[in-house]
VOBA-541972 format. One line per 5 residues: number of its first residue (from 1); their letters; for each residue x, y, z of C-alpha. Coordinates in steps of 0.25 Angstrom, whole numbers, plus 2048, in hexadecimal, padded with zeros to 3 digits. Each point is the difference from the previous one (the first is absolute). Layout:
// residues N
NUM	a	X,Y,Z ~ ... .
END
This chain:
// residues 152
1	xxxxx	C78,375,103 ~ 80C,805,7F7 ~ 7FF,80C,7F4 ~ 7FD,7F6,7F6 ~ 7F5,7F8,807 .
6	xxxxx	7FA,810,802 ~ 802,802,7F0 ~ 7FA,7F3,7FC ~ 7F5,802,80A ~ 7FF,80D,7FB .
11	xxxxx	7FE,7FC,7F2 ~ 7F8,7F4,805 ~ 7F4,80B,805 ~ 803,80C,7F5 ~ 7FE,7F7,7F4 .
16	xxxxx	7F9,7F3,804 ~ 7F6,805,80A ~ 7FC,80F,7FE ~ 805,804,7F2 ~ 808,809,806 .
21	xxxxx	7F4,80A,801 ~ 80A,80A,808 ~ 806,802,7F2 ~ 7F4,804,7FA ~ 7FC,80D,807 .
26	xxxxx	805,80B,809 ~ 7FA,806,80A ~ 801,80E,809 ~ 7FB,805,80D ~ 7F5,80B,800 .
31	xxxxx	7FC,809,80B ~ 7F2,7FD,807 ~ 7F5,804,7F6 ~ 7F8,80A,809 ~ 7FC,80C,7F6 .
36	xxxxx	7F5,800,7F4 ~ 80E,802,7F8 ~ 808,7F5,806 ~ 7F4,7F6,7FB ~ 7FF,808,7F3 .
41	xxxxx	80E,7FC,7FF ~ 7FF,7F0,802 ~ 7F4,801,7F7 ~ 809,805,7F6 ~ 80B,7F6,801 .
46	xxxxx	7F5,7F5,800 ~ 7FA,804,7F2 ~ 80E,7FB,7FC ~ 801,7F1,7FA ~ 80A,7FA,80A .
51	xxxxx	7FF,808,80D ~ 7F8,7FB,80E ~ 801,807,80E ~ 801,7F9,80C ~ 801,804,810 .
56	xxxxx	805,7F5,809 ~ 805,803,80F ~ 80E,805,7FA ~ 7F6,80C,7F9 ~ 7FD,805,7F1 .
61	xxxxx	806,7FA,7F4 ~ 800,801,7F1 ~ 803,7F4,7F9 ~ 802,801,7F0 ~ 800,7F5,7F5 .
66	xxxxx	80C,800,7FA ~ 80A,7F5,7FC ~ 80E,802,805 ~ 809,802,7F2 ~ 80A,7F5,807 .
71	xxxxx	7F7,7F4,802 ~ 804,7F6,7F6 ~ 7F5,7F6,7FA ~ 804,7F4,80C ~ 7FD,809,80A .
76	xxxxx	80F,803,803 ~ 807,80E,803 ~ 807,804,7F4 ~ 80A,809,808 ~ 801,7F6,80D .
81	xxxxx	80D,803,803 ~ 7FD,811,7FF ~ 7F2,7FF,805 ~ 7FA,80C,807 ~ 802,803,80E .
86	xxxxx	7F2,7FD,802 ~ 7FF,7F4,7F8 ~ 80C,7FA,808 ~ 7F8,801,80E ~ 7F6,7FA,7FB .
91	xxxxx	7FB,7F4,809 ~ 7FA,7F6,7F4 ~ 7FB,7F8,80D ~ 7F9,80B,807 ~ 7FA,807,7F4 .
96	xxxxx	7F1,802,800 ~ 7FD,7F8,7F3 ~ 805,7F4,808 ~ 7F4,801,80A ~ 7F3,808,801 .
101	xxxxx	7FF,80E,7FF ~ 7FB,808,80B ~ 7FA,80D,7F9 ~ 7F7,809,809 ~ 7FD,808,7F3 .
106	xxxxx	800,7F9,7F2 ~ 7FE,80A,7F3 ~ 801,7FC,7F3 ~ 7F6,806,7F9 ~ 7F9,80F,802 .
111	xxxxx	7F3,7F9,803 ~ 809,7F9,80C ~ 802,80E,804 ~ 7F3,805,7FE ~ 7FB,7F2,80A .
116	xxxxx	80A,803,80A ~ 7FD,80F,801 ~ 7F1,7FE,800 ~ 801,7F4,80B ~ 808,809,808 .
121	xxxxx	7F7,80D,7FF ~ 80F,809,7FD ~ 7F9,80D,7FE ~ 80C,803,7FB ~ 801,7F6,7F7 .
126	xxxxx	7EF,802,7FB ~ 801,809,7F4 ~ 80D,7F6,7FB ~ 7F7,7F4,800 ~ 7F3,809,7FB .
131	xxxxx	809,803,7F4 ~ 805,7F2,7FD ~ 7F0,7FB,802 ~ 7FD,80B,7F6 ~ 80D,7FB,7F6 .
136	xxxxx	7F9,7F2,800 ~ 7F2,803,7FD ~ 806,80A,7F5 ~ 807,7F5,7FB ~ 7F4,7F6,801 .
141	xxxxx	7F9,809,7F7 ~ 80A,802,7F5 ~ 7FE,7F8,7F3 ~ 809,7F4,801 ~ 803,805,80F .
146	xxxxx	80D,804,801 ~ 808,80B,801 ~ 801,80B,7F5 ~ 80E,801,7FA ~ 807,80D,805 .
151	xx	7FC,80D,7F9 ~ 80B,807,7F6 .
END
């Protein structure tokens, strides 16, 4: 297969077949969530609209929503020719929105974490997921039952 048949099957996968979903977030390794404070951590990062942690067997990973400012309205890098580095390796026929994702840990949500800590038993992780339990039923009980607005 020659460079152009490796673009246009590129371009065939990023804007036809996955919406060039690698576009629309980055993501960065963590370290192993072992401490009360590690799991406090993710908890934070997952009361953020756009974020999910995952583990698969490469290890820890953050991902964040958030749309690549180069990622024109077809689908199609803007800067194609001056891409990243990172961009520029990437193999559109081996990228993970082209098959089925093997997570071994899935969070999206604080009560994922709270599930996953409590199915696990983390000690470590138990006075994480008694907070988060404790959030809800506060926020269960507020008139219209969502969060108060930040105090001035």
């Amino acid at each position: 297969m020659g460079q152009d048949d490796d673009l246009e099957n590129q371009l065939r996968i990023c804007t036809l077949e996955c919406s060039a979903r690698c576009c629309r977030y980055v993501t960065t390794s963590i370290e192993p969530p072992r401490a009360t404070v590690d799991w406090d951590e993710i908890r934070w990062w997952l009361a953020h609209e756009g974020a999910m942690v995952t583990k698969d067997e490469d290890g820890w990973l953050l991902h964040v929503q958030t749309r690549c400012r180069h990622l024109l309205a077809d689908n199609t890098c803007g800067i194609y020719d001056t891409r990243m580095m990172a961009c520029e390796a990437h193999d559109a026929e081996a990228c993970e929105f082209t098959g089925d994702l093997d997570y071994q840990v899935l969070l999206r949500s604080e009560a994922d974490l709270a599930d996953h800590l409590e199915r696990r038993g983390l000690k470590r992780g138990a006075e994480v997921a008694k907070q988060i339990r404790k959030t809800a039923r506060s926020r269960h009980n507020r008139p219209g039952g969502t969060a108060s607005p930040p105090s001035e």
